[in-house]
C-alpha positions as CSV (number, residue, x, y, z in Angstrom):
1,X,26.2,-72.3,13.5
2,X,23.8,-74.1,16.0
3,X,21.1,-72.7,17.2
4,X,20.6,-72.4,21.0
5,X,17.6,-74.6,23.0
6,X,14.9,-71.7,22.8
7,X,15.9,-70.8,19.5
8,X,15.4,-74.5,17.9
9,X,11.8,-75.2,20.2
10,X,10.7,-72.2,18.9
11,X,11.8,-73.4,14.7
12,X,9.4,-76.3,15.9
13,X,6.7,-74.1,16.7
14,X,7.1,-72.3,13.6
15,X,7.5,-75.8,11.7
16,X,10.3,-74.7,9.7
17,X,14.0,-76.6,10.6
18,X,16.9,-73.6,9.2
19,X,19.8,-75.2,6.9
20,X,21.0,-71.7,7.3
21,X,20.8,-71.5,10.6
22,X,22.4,-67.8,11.1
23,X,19.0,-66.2,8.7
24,X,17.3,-66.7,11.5
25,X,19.7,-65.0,14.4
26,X,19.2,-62.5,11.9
27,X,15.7,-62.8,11.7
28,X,15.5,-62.6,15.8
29,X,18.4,-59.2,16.0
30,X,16.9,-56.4,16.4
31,X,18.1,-53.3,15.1
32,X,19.4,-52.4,18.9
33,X,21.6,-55.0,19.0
34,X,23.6,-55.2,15.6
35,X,27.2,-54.2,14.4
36,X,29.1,-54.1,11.7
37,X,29.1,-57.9,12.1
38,X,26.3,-58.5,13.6
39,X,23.5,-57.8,10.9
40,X,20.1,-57.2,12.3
41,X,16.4,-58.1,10.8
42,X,15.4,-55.0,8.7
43,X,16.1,-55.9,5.5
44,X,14.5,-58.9,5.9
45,X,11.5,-57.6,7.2
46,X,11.2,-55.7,3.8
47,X,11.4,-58.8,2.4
48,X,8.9,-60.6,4.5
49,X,6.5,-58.0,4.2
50,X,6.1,-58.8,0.6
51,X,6.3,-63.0,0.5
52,X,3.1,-62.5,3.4
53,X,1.2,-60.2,0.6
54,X,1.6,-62.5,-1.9
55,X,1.0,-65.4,0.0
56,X,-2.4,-63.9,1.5
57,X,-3.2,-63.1,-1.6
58,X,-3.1,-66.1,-3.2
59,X,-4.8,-67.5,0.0
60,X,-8.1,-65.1,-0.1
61,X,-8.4,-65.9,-4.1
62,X,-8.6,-69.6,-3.3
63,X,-11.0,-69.5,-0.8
64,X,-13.4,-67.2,-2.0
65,X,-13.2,-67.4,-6.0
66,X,-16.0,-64.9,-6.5
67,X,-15.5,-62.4,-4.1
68,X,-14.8,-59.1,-5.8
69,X,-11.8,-57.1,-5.2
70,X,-14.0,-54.1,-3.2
71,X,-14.5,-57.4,-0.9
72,X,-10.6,-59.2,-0.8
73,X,-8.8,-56.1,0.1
74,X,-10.2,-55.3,3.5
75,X,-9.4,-59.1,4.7
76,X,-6.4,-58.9,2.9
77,X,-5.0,-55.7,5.2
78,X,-6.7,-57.2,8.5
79,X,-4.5,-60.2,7.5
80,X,-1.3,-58.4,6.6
81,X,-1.0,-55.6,9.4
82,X,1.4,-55.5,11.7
83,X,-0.8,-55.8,14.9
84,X,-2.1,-59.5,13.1
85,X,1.6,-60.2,12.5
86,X,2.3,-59.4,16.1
87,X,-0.6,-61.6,17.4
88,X,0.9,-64.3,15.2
89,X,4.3,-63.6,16.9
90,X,2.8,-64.0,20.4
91,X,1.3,-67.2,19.5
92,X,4.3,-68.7,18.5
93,X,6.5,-67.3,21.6
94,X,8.6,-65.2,19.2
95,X,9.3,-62.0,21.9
96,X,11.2,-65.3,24.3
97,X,14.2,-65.3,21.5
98,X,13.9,-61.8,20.0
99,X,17.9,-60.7,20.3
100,X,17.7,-57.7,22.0
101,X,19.9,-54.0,23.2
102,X,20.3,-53.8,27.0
103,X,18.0,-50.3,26.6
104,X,15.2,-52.7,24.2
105,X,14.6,-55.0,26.8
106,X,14.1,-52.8,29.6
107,X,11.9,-50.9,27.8
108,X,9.4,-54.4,27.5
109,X,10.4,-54.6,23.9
110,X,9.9,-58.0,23.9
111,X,5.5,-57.1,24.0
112,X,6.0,-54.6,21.7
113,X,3.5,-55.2,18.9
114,X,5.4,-52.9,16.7
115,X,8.4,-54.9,17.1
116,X,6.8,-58.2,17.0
117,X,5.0,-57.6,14.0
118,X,8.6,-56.6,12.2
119,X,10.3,-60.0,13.2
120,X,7.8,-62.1,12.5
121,X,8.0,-60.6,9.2
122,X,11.6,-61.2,9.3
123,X,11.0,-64.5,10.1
124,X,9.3,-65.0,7.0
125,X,11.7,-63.8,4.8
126,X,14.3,-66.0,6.4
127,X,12.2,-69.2,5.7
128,X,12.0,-68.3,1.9
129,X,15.5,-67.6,2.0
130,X,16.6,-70.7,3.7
131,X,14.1,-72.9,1.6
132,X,11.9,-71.1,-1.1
133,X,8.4,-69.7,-1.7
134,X,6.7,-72.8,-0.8
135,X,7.9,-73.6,2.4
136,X,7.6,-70.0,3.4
137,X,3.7,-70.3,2.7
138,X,3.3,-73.3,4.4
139,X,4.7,-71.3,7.6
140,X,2.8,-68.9,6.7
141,X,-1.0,-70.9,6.5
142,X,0.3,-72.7,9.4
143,X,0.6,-69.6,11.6
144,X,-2.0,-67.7,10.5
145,X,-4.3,-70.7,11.0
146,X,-8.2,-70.0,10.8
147,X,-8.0,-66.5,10.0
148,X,-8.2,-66.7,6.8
149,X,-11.3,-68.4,6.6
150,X,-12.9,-66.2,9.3
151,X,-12.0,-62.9,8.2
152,X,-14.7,-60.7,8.1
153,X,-15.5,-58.9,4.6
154,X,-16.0,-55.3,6.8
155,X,-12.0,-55.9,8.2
156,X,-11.2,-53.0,8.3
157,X,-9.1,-51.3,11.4
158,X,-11.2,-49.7,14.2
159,X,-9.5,-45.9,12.9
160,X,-10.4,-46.8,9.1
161,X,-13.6,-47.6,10.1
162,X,-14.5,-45.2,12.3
163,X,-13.9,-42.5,9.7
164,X,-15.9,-44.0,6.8
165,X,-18.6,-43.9,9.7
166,X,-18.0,-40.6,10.2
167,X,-18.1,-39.5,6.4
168,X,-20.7,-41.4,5.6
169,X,-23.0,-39.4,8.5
170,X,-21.9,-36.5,6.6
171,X,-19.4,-35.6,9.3
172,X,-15.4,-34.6,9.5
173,X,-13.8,-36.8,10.4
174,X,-12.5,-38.0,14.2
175,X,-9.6,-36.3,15.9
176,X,-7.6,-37.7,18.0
177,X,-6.0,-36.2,21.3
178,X,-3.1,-37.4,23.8
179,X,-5.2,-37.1,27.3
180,X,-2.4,-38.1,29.4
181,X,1.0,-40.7,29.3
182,X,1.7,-42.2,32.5
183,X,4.2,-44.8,34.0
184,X,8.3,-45.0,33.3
185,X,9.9,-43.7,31.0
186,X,10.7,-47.0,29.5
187,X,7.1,-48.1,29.9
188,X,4.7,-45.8,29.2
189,X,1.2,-45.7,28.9
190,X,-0.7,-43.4,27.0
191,X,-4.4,-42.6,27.0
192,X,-6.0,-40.9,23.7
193,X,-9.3,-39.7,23.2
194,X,-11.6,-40.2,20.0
195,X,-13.6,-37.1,18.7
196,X,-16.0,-36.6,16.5
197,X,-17.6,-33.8,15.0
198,X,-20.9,-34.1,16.3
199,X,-19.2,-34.1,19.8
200,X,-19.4,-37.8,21.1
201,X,-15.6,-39.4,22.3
202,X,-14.1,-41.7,23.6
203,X,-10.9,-42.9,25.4
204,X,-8.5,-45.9,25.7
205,X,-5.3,-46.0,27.2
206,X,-2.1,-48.9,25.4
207,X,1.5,-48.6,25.8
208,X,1.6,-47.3,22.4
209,X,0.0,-44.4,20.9
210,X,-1.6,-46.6,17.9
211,X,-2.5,-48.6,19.8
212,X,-4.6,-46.8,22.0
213,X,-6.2,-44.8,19.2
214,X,-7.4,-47.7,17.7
215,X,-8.7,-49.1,21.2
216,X,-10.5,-45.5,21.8
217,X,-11.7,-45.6,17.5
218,X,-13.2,-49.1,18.4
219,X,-15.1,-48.2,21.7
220,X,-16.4,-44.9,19.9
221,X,-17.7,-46.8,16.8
222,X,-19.3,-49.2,18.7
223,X,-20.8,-46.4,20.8
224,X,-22.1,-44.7,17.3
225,X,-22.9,-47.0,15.2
C-alpha cells in the first residue's frame, strides 16, 4: 500500500516513515467511514492511549527525580488529556488527512478536538505497532515538545480546579447550565454558564459542550480566585 502525498508529508511531520503503511489509514479512519473491510482507528486509540501514559510517565520521572507523586499526577493528566492530544494533532496538521463519513465532514469534524485527540492517539499506537516502544516515544517527545518541561505542578483542568476552589471556600460545588446552542445543526455552538454557590457565574460559548464549560470554569476561577 502507498500512502497518498498528504498522507506521507504529514509521516514527515510526525517523523515516523510506516513499513506498514495501511496502520496508519487505519490510524486516520474514523469510525464514520469504516466497513467490514475497512477497519477504522478505535482500537487503536485504546492502544495509544496507554503507550502516551507510559511514555509521559517515564518522561515526568526523568525530569523531575524528586517530585512527589501528589506533584507528577496533575502534569501527567494536563499531558495526557485529550484536548492536549488534540493541540498536538493540530500542530502536526492531522484533521488535513483524517478519513472521514460524508455526514463527519460536514459537521467540521476535521476541528473537532474530541476527534483529534482520538487519532492522534491512534496515531501512536500505529507507530508502536509498525516499529516498537521506542520509536513510538521518540514520536511522542517529539510532538509533545516543551510541554513537558513547562508543565505547571497546579495542571489541573479549569472544571477540576474550579471545584477544589470551591470546596476549599467551604462551598458546593459549581453547576453548570446550557444558556443557549446556536448555529446549524451540524455546527453548533453552545454557551454554558458556571455557578457557584455563593452566586458568582460565568459564561463561555465552544462548539462543544466540554469545551465551553471548561472555557466558562476558567473565566470564573480567574474571576474568584
Amino acid at each position: 500500500m502507498k500512502l497518498s502525498t498528504e498522507v506521507s508529508a504529514f509521516c514527515d511531520r510526525l517523523g515516523h516513515r510506516f513499513g506498514s503503511p495501511s496502520l496508519m489509514v487505519e490510524a486516520l479512519t474514523h469510525p464514520s467511514l469504516s466497513t467490514s473491510t475497512r477497519p477504522d482507528n478505535q482500537r487503536l486509540e485504546f492502544l495509544g492511549d496507554r503507550v502516551l501514559g507510559l511514555v509521559m510517565a517515564e518522561a515526568l520521572l526523568a525530569a523531575d527525580p524528586e517530585a512527589a507523586e501528589g506533584k507528577l499526577a496533575p502534569r501527567f493528566n494536563a499531558l495526557v488529556r485529550k484536548e492536549t492530544c488534540a493541540e498536538v494533532a493540530g500542530e502536526l496538521g492531522l484533521g488535513d488527512v483524517l478519513r472521514l463519513g460524508r455526514s463527519e465532514m460536514l459537521s467540521g469534524g476535521r476541528r473537532k478536538a474530541a476527534l483529534l485527540g482520538d487519532a492522534m492517539e491512534a496515531v501512536i499506537a500505529a507507530v508502536y505497532l509498525d516499529a516498537g516502544f521506542s520509536a513510538a516515544q521518540k514520536v511522542i517527545l517529539r510532538a509533545w515538545g516543551k510541554r513537558i518541561a513547562t508543565v505547571k505542578d497546579d495542571a489541573r483542568d479549569p472544571k477540576t480546579a474550579l471545584q477544589e476552589w470551591a470546596q476549599a471556600q467551604g462551598q458546593t460545588p459549581p453547576v453548570y447550565s446550557e444558556i443557549s446552542r446556536d448555529g446549524p445543526d451540524h455546527a453548533p455552538v453552545f454557551t454554558i454558564e458556571a455557578r457557584l454557590g455563593s452566586g458568582e457565574s460565568a459564561q463561555a460559548s465552544a462548539r462543544s459542550k466540554r469545551q465551553a464549560e471548561q472555557a466558562a470554569a476558567q473565566t470564573l476561577l480567574a474571576r474568584v480566585s
